[in-house]
C-alpha positions in Angstrom: 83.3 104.0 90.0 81.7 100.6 88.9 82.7 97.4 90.0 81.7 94.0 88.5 80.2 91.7 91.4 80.1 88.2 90.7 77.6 87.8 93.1 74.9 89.9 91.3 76.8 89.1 87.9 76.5 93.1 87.0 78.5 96.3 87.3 77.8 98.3 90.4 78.4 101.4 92.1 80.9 101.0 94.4 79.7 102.7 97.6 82.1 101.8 100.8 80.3 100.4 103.5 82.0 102.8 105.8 83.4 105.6 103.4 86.7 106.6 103.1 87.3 103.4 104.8 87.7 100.2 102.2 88.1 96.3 103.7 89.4 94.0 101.4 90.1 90.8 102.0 92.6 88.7 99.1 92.7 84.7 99.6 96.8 84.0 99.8 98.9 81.2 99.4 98.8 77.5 100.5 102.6 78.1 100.8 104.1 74.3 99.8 105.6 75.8 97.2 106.9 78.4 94.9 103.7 79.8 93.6 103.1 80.0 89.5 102.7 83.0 87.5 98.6 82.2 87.1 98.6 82.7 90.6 100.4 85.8 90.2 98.3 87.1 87.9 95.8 87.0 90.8 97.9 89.4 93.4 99.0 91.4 90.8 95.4 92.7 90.0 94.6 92.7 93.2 97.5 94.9 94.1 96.6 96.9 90.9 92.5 97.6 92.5 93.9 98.2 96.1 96.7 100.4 94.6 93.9 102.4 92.2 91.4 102.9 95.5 93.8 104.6 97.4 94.7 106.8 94.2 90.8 107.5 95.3 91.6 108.6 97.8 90.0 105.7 100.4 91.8 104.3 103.4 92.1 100.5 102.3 92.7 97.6 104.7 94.4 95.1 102.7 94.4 91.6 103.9 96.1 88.4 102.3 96.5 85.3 104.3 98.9 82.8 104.0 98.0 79.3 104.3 100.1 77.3 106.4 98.6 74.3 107.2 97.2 71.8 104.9 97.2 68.2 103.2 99.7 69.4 100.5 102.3 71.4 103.4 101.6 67.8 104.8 102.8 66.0 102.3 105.3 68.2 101.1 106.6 67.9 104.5 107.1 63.9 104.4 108.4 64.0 100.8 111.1 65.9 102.1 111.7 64.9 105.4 111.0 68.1 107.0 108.6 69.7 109.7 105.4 71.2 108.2 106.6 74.4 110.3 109.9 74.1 108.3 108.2 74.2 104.9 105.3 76.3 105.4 108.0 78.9 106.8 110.7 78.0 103.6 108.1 78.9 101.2 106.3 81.9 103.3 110.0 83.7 103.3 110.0 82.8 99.4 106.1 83.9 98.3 107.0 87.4 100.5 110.5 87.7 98.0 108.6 87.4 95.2 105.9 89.6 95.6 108.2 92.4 96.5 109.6 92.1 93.3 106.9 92.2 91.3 105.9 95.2 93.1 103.5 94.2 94.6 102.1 96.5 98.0 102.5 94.6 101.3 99.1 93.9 102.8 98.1 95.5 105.9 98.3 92.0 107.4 99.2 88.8 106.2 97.2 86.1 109.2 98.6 82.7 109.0 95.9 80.0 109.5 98.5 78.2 112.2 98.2 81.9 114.5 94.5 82.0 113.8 93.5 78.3 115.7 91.6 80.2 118.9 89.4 82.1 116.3 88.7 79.5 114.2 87.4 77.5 117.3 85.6 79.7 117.8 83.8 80.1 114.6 83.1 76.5 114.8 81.5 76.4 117.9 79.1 79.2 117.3 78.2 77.0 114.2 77.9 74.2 116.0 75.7 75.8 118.7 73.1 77.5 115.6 72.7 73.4 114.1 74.8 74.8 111.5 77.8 71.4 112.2 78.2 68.3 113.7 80.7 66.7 114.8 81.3 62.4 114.3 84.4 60.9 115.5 86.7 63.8 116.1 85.5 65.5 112.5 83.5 68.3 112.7 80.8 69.4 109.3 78.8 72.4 108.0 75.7 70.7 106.8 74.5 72.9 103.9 71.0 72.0 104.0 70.7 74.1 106.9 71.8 77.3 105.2 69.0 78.5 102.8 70.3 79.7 99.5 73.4 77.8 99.3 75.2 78.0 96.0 73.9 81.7 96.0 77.2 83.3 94.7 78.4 80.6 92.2 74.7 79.9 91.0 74.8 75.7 91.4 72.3 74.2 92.4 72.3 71.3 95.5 70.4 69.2 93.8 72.0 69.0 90.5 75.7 68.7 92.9 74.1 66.0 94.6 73.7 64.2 91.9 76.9 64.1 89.8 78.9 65.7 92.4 82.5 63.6 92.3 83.3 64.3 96.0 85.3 61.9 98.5 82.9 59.1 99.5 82.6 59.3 103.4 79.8 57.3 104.6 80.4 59.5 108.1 78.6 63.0 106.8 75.1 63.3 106.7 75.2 64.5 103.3 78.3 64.0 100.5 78.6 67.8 99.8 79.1 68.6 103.4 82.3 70.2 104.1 85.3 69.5 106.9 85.0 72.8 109.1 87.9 70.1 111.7 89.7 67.4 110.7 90.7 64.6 113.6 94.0 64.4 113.6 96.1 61.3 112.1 99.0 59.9 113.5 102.0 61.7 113.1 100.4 65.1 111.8 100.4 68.3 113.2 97.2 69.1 115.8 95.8 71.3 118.2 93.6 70.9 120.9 90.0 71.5 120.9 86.4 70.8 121.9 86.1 67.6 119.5 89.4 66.5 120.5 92.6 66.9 118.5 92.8 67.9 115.0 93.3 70.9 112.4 91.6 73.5 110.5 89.5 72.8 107.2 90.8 75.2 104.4 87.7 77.3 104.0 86.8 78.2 108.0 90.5 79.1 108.0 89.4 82.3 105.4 85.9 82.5 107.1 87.6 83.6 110.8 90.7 85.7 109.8 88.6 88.1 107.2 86.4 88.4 110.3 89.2 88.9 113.1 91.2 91.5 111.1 88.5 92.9 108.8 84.8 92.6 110.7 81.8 90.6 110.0 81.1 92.3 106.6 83.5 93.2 104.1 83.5 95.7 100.9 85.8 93.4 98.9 86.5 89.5 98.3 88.9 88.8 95.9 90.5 85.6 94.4 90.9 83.6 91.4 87.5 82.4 89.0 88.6 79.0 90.9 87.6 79.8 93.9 84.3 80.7 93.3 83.5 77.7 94.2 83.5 75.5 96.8 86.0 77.5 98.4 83.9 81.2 98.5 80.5 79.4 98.5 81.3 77.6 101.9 82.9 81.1 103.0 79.9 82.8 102.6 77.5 79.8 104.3 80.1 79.7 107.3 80.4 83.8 107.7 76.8 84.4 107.3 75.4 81.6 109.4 78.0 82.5 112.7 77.2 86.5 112.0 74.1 86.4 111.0 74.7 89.6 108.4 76.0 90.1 105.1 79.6 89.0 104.5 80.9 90.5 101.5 79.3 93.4 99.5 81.8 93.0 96.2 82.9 89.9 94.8 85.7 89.9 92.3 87.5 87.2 90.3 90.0 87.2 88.2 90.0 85.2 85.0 92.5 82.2 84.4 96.2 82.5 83.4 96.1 79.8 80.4 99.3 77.9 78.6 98.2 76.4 75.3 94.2 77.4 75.9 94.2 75.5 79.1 94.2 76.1 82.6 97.8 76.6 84.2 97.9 74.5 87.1 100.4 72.3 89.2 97.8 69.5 88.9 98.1 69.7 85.0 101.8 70.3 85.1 101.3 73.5 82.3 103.0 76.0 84.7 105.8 78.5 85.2 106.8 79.7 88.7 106.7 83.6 89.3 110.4 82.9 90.1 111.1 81.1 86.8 109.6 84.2 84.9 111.0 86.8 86.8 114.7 85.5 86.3 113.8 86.3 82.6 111.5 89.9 82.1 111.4 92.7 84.7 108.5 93.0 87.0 107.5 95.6 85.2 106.9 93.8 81.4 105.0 91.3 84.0 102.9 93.5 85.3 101.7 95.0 81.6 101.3 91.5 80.1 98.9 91.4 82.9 97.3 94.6 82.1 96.6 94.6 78.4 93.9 91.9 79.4 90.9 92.7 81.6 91.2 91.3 85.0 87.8 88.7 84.7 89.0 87.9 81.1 91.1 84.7 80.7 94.8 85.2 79.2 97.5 82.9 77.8 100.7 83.2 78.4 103.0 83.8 75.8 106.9 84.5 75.8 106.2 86.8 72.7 104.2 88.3 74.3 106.3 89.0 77.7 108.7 90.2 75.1 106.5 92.5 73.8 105.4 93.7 77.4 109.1 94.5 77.5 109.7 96.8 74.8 106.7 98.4 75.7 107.8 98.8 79.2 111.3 100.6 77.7 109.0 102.9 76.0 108.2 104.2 78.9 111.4 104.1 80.8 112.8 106.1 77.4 110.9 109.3 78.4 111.0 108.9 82.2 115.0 108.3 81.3 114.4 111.5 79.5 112.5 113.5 82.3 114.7 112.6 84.9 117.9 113.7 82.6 116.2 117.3 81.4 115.3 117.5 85.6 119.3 117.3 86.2 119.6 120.4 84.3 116.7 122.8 85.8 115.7 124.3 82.9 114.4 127.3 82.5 112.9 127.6 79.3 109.4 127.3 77.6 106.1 126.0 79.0 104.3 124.2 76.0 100.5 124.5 76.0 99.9 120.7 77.1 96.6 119.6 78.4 97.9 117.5 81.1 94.5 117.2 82.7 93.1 115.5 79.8 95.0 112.3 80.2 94.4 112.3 84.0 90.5 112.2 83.2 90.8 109.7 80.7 92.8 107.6 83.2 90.6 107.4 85.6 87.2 107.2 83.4 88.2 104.2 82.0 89.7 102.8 85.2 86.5 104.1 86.9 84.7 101.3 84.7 85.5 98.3 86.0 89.4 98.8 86.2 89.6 98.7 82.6 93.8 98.3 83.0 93.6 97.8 78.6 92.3 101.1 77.5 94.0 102.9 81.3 97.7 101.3 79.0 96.5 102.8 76.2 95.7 106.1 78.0 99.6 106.0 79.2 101.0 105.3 75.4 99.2 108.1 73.9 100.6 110.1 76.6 104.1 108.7 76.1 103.8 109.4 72.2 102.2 113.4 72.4 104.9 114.0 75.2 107.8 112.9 72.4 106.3 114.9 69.9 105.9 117.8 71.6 109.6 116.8 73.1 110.5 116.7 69.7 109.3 120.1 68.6 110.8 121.7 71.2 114.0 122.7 71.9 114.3 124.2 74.9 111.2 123.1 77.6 111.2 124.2 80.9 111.6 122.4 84.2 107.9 122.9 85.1 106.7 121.0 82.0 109.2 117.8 82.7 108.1 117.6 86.6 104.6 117.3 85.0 105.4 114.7 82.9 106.9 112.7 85.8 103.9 113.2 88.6 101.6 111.7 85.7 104.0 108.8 85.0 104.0 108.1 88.8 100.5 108.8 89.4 99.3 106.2 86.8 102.3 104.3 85.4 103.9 103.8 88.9 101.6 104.3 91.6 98.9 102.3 90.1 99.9 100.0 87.3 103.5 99.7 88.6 104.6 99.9 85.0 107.9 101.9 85.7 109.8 102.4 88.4 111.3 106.0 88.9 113.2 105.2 92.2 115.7 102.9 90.0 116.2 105.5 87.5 117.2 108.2 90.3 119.7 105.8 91.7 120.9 105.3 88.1 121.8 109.2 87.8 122.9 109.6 91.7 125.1 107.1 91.0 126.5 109.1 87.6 127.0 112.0 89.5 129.1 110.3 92.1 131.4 109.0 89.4 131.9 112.8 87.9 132.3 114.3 91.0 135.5 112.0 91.6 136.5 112.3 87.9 136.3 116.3 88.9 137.8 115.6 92.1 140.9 113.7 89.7 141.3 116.2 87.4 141.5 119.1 90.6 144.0 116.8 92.3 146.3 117.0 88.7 146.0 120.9 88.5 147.3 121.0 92.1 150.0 119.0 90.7 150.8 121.4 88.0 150.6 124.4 90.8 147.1 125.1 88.6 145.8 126.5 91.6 143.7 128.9 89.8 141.7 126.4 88.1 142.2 124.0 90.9 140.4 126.5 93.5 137.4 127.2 90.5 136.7 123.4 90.5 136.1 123.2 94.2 133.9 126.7 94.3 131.9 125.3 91.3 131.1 122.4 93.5 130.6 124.2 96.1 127.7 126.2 94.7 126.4 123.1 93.4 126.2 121.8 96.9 129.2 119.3 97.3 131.7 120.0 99.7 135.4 119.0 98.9 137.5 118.1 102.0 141.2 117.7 101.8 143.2 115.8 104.3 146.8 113.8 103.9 144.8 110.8 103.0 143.3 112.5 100.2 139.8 114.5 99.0 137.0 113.3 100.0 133.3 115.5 99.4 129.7 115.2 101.4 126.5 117.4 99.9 124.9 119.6 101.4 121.5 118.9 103.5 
């Protein structure tokens, strides 16, 4: 299995650093709001690699944190007249109902910046003590001209940042790309004690001390959008590496921009769609291949046609699992066509092998889907065996890695069929009795019976349970 690393700009092998054990390590929300489908894009492919290493067969620790304290929760919080606890918490609740409904895996653990203050202390004081930051007025700073090689993973260069860098003018740092590791706190804003005096969290040390407290100094996998290469993964890297004095992150990966119209989609630009907004309108699963038909580090546009299209080629799908899971009903027991199942399983996972190549893994599914009809098609009467293989691929690759289709609904669709002609049956055996059809009455309930559902007659009626 090769993996692209941003930071050597190459496919490589990946090789755990502890094997069958994986550590990966997503950057979550800022949780002010409801979050758009670019960033969405992001945890979907990121659920889609954590989701394909375990069909691997490795143990993965999936992290995501959820960012609850910052300048826009702030602000949010004062536009609305609400406690920054109150609207970090609204719009936790709501990023955790959306992600379940895009299928998305929950993460191993999902550390909140505002549960994480003791650690990140912490971090900054080991900083501080290596001449790594220093503190002026309350403010605490990495200085990055004490970490050699900075700008290593994005490949920028100080001097050239220096120079036409448009940062915040703030006479107080020693140099203008120096980043806030602890912000003094203002007047009416949220704080926590510490050694500089009371204050908060800068965004990136937040990232820096949870990957560390939940996944150890170095990590197999980073992941996050093209955006946050840099500053946010840069300063990551400087803060990690200079407090651990090792390696923090063996595998980069970034996923390329959602677009509207060729641009970025962003709430600064105003271009975007909630998650919500689109969900209301296509299934999860049409999502989730719109997002697949493009490589993960390629950018995409979003397009309603082609959502649209997403969703018939989703129903192509659900068509034959609707089929599988009917011809499953009936336990067949008739032919076993010569199908080389095993084919499409190595194709699968050679092309997911490369880089999770999720275009040609779709493509490897539709051929599957059209040579299963056809042979369908040809057949009249195909055993049991042959549909239950059918189904474990379409769960293996389609479900349990691309999240494409969804058998579980489908299974409740035909439970709940049977339950309505077992009480049609149950109708019609109440009318016989009526007719003193006992005969055919009795036959009904035997049939049943065999089948595994258990009529029960009382005064208030029939009523039936199944067999365990």
């Amino acid at each position: 299995m090769r993996i692209y690393n941003t930071f050597s700009k190459t496919k490589e092998e990946f090789v755990p650093i502890n094997p069958p054990y994986v550590t990966f390590y997503v950057c979550g929300p800022t949780v002010y709001d409801y979050f758009h489908i670019g960033n969405a894009r992001s945890f979907v492919m990121a659920d889609i690699i954590r989701r394909y290493l375990e069909y691997k067969g490795y143990n993965v620790n999936f992290v995501m944190n959820i960012t609850d304290i910052d300048d826009k929760i702030i602000n949010k919080s004062k536009e609305h007249k609400k406690s920054t606890e109150e609207i970090a918490k609204f719009f936790t609740e709501a990023f955790f109902e959306d992600i379940q409904k895009l299928r998305i895996k929950p993460a191993i653990s999902n550390p909140r910046a505002t549960e994480s203050i003791e650690d990140i202390i912490e971090m900054i004081k080991v900083l501080e003590q290596k001449g790594y930051a220093y503190c002026i007025d309350g403010n605490v700073f990495y200085d990055i001209t004490r970490f050699k090689n900075y700008g290593k993973l994005s490949g920028k260069n100080i001097e050239e940042l220096e120079a036409g860098a448009r940062v915040e003018v703030n006479e107080t740092k020693k140099n203008p790309l120096d980043f806030v590791l602890w912000k003094k706190a203002k007047e009416g804003e949220p704080s926590w004690d510490s050694p500089w005096g009371k204050g908060r969290p800068g965004w990136h040390i937040e990232c820096s001390a949870m990957s560390c407290k939940y996944l150890g100094k170095s990590i197999d996998i980073h992941a996050g959008g093209n955006d946050l290469i840099f500053p946010h993964h840069e300063n990551e890297i400087a803060q990690s590496e200079a407090a651990n004095e090792q390696k923090f992150v063996k595998y980069w990966i970034h996923f390329g921009f959602l677009n509207f119209q060729n641009e970025k989609m962003s709430k600064s630009l105003g271009n975007f769609f909630t998650a919500r907004d689109v969900l209301n309108k296509y299934s999860p699963e049409a999502i989730r291949l719109f997002f697949t038909q493009t490589h993960y580090r390629s950018p995409l546009n979003f397009s309603e046609e082609l959502l649209s299209a997403s969703e018939k080629g989703v129903q192509k799908i659900i068509n034959l699992a609707d089929k599988v899971e009917s011809e499953l009903q009936k336990n067949n027991n008739g032919i076993e066509p010569n199908f080389d199942f095993q084919f499409y399983y190595n194709e699968f996972e050679k092309v997911m092998d490369d880089d999770i190549n999720t275009p040609q893994a779709v493509a490897v599914i539709f051929d599957f889907v059209k040579n299963i009809n056809k042979v369908i098609s040809e057949n009249e009467n195909l055993n049991s065996t042959f549909y239950k293989k059918v189904k474990k691929f379409l769960i293996d690759t389609a479900e349990n890695v691309l999240g494409i289709v969804h058998f579980d609904s489908l299974l409740k669709k035909y439970e709940s069929i049977d339950d309505k002609l077992i009480e049609l049956l149950i109708n019609i055996r109440l009318a016989l009795k009526k007719e003193k059809n006992f005969t055919l009455a009795d036959y009904i309930r035997d049939e049943l019976n065999k089948l595994g559902i258990i009529l029960q007659d009382s005064r208030e009626g029939t009523t039936y349970k199944r067999k365990k």
